[in-house]
N, C-alpha and C positions, 0 to 999 in steps of 0.2 A: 595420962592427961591427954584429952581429946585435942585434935588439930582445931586452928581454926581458920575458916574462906578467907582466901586474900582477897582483897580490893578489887586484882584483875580481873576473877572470876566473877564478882559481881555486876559487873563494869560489860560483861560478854553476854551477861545473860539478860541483861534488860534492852543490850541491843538485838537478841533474838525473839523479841517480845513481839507479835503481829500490830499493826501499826490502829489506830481507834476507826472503829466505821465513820465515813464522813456522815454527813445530817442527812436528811429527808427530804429535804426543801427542795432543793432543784431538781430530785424524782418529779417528788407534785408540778413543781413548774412544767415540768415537758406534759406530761398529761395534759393539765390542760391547756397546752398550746395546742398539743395535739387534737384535742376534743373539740377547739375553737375552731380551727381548718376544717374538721369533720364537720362540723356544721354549716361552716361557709362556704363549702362545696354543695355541702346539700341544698343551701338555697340558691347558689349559683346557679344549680342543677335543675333545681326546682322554675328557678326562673325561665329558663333557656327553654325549657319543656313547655311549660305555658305560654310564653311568647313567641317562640319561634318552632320547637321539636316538635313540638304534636304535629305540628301542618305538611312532616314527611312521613313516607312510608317506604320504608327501604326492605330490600329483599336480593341475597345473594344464589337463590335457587331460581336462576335465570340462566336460559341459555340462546344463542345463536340460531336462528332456525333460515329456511328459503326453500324458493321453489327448487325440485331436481328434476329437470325437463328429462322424462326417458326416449331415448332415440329404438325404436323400434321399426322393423319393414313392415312396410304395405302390401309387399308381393313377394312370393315366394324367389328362391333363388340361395343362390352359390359363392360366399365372399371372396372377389380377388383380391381386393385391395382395401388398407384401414387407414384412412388420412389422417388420424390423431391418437395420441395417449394420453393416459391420465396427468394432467396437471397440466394441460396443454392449452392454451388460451384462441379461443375458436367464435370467429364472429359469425352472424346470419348469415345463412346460404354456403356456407364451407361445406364441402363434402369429409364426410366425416367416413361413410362406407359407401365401398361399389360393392354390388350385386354382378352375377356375370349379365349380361344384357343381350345374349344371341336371340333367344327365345323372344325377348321383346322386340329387338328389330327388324326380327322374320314377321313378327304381327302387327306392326305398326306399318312397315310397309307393303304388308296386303289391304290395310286398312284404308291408305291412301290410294292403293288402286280401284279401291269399291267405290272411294269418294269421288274418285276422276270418272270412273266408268256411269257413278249413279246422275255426276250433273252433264254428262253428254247424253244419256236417254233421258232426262227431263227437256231440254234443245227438242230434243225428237217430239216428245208430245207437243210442245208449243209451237212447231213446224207443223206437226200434222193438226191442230188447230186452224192453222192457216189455211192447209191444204181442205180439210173440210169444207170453209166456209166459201172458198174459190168454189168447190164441189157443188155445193148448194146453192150458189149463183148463177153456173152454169144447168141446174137442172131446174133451177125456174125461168132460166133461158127458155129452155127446151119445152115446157110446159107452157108459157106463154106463144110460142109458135106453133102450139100441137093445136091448142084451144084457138090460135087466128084460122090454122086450117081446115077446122071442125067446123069453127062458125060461117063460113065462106060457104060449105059441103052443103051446109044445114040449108043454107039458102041457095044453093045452087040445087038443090035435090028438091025442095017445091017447086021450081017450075022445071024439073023434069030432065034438067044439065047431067047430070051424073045421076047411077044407078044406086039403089039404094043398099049394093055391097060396097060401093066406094066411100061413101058415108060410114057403114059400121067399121071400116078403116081406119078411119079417122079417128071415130070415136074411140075405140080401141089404144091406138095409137098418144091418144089423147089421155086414156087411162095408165098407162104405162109409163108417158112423161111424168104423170103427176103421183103414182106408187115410187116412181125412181127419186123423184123430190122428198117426201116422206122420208124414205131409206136415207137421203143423204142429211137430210135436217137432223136425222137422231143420230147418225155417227156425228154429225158435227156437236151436238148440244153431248153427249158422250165424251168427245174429245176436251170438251170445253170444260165438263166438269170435272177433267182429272186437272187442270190446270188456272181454272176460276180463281180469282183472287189471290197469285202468289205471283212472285216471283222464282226466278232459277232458284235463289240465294234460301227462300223461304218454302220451298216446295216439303212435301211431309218425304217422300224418298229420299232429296236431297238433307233432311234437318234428319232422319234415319243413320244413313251415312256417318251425315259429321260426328253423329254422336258415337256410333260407331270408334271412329277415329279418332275422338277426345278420349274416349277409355283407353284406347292401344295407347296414346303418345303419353297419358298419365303413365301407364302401368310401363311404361319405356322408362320416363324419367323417373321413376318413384325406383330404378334401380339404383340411383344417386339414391344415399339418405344423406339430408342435409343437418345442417346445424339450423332448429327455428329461433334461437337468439343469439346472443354473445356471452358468452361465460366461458367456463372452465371445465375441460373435461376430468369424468370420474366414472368408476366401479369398469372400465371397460372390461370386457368378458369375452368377447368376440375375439376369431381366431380366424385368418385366412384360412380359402378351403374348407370354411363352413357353409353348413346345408342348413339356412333359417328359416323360419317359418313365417308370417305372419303376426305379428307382435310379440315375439322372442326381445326381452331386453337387451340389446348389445352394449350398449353404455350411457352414461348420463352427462348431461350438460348444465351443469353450475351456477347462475348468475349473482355471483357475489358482490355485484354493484346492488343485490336488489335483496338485501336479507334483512331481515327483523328479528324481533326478540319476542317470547314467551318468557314470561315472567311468572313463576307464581306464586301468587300471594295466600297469605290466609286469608280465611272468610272474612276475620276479623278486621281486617286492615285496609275490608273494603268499604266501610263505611263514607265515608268523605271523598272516596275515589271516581272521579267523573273523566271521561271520553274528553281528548285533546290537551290532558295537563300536562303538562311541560315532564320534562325525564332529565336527570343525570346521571350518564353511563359510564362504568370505568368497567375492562377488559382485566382476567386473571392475567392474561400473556404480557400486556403493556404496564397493567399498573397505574398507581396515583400519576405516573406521568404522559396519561394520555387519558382528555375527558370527553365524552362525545355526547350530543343532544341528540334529547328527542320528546319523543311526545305520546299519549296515548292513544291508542287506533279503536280499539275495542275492551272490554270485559266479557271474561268467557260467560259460555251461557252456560257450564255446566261444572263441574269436580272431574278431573283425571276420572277418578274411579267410577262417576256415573258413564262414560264411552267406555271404559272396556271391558274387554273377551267377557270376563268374567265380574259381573258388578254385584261389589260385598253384598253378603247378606245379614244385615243387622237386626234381624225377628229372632236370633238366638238368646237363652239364658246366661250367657255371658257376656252379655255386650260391656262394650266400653266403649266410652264417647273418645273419639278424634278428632281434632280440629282439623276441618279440609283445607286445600288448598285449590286455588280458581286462577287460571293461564288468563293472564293479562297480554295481551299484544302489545311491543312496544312499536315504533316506526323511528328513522333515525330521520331528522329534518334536517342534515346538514351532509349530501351524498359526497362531498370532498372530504370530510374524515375520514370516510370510507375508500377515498382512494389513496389518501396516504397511509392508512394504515389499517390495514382488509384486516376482516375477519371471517373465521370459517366457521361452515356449520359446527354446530354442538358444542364451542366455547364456553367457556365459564363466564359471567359477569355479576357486577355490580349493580343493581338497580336503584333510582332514591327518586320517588314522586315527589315534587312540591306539589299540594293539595292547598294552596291558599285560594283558586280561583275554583270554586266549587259550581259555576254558571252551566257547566255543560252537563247532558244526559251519560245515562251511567248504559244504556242499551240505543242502538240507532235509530234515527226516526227517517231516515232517508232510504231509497232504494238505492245503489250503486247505479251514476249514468256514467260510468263504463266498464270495460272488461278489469280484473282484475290482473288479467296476465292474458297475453293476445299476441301471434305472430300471422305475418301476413306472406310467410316463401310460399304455402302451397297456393297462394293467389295467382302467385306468377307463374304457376306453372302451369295454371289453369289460363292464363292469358295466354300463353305461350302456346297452349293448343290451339285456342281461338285464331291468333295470328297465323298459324297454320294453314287453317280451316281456310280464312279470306284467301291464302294464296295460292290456293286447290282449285279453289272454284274459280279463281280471277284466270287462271292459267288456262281449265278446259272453257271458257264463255268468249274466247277469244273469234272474235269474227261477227259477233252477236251487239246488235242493236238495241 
């Protein structure tokens, strides 16, 4: 007689029975919650883009750029001494290198002796000007008294007073005054025309000289090289004890008050892009928590790849088309962000055009009225000869009317 299941056992096995799949329904519900967000982002999106996103153009292949002033000599020579290192902060007119300067002091002050010695013989011609023309007074003295005692003879020899050898005396006499006048009139008009219309100051011997002397006291000072702005020094190379040439780079000068941006853009995204639109900068280094303005300077005139070494060659059987990209210049208009928070060459940035104000030209209609980067030390150094010069000549005209 077969057993039969207890109760229990029934009782255990409907409790290990997997439990009923719940409905469907609230799947479907999230779907299309889901789907509804999907869409309302789309038009969100949609909106944002035609009201406001189109009218930017943003671009993160932007980098920091500026001038690197190279300090280089003018004249050859020997480095004693290097006034700066890299990262060294260096305003106009610092000496940054000496040159040794023996050589130039030995020629600068021969140079001053040739200018002393050149304006005391110019005195000399203007002196013996003088002296000529006394000369030439004095021998038409002489020629007016030869001719009273000719003509006196002349008529004392028709009736027969004096002989008529004391007469060709006279006459003679008379010729000899007046050869000696001659002779002294052209050393005077001689003398006068090495000195005609100048002064000591403006004389061509003496303007010889000075020039003379500007070139030694240049090539004196140009043993200083100086810093021609304020920046920051970098790449120095120079080594006391060096033998430089010439325009040998020794190091460069920085002006990171003065740096701008290349920005660049696709071709595509320059459509609506016009000269002076406004810029929003953000820096990899600072982040969303530093935003800097600025504004558009130019549009390049050309593709990376039409300037260089090697510009692609697209006449091949395999081309493929790439979209170029075009260096937009940015300028920052606000130079106090820049001092509180510098940026260096070759950074990374953020670029973002607002193009809402499309009024300006996309290439310049202006010529530049001024320099774009200008220092004015070697001016002074050229004044500084001048000043010189004046106190050369003021020194040897002493005594002089």
């Amino acid at each position: 007689m077969s057993a039969q299941p207890s109760p229990d056992s029934n009782e255990s096995k409907a409790e290990s029975r997997p439990p009923m799949p719940a409905p469907k329904k609230s799947r479907g519900v999230l779907l299309r919650a889901l789907g509804v967000v999907v869409v309302l982002a789309a038009i969100g999106w949609g909106l944002w883009y035609f009201l406001d996103g189109r009218w930017y153009e943003s671009t993160d292949d932007a980098y920091v750029n500026g001038n690197v002033v190279q300090i280089t000599p003018q004249v050859p020579g020997t480095v004693v001494s290097i006034g700066a290192d890299d990262g060294d902060l260096v305003h106009a007119g610092d000496v940054l290198v000496k040159l040794d300067p023996s050589d130039a002091d030995v020629a600068l002050a021969e140079a001053k002796a040739n200018l002393a010695l050149t304006v005391r013989k110019v005195r000399g011609l203007y002196s013996s000007v003088s002296g000529a023309h006394a000369d030439v007074a004095a021998r038409q003295t002489a020629v007016d008294k030869a001719r009273s005692d000719y003509q006196r003879r002349v008529a004392l020899a028709k009736s027969g007073a004096i002989s008529a050898e004391e007469l060709a005396h006279a006459s003679d006499a008379l010729t000899t005054a007046q050869n000696a006048l001659i002779t002294a009139q052209q050393q005077y008009q001689t003398s006068k025309v090495l000195v005609d219309d100048t002064v000591v100051a403006s004389h061509p011997d003496v303007q010889v000289a000075a020039a003379q002397l500007r070139a030694a006291y240049l090539a004196d000072a140009r043993t200083q090289l100086l810093a021609p702005v304020d920046g920051y020094v970098a790449k120095r190379s120079v080594q006391v004890g060096q033998r430089v040439q010439p325009g040998t780079p020794l190091m460069a000068v920085v002006p990171l008050h003065q740096v701008w941006i290349d920005a660049n853009f696709k071709e595509t995204q320059l459509t609506d892009m016009r000269i002076g639109q406004p810029v929003e900068i953000e820096s990899d280094v600072y982040g969303g928590a530093v935003s800097y303005t600025g504004k558009v300077e130019s549009l390049g005139i050309g593709t990376g790849s039409a300037f260089s070494l090697l510009p692609a060659q697209n006449a091949t059987g395999n081309w493929i088309k790439i979209v170029q990209r075009i260096p937009v210049r940015v300028v920052f208009t606000d130079p106090r962000q820049l001092e509180q928070h510098p940026l260096r060459l070759g950074m990374s940035l953020n670029v973002d055009v607002n193009l809402h104000d499309r009024s300006g030209p996309t290439l310049a209609r202006q010529t530049p009225s001024q320099p774009a980067f200008s220092t004015d030390i070697y001016k002074q150094q050229l004044a500084q000869a001048d000043a010189a010069i004046k106190q050369i000549i003021h020194a040897n005209m002493a005594g002089e009317k």
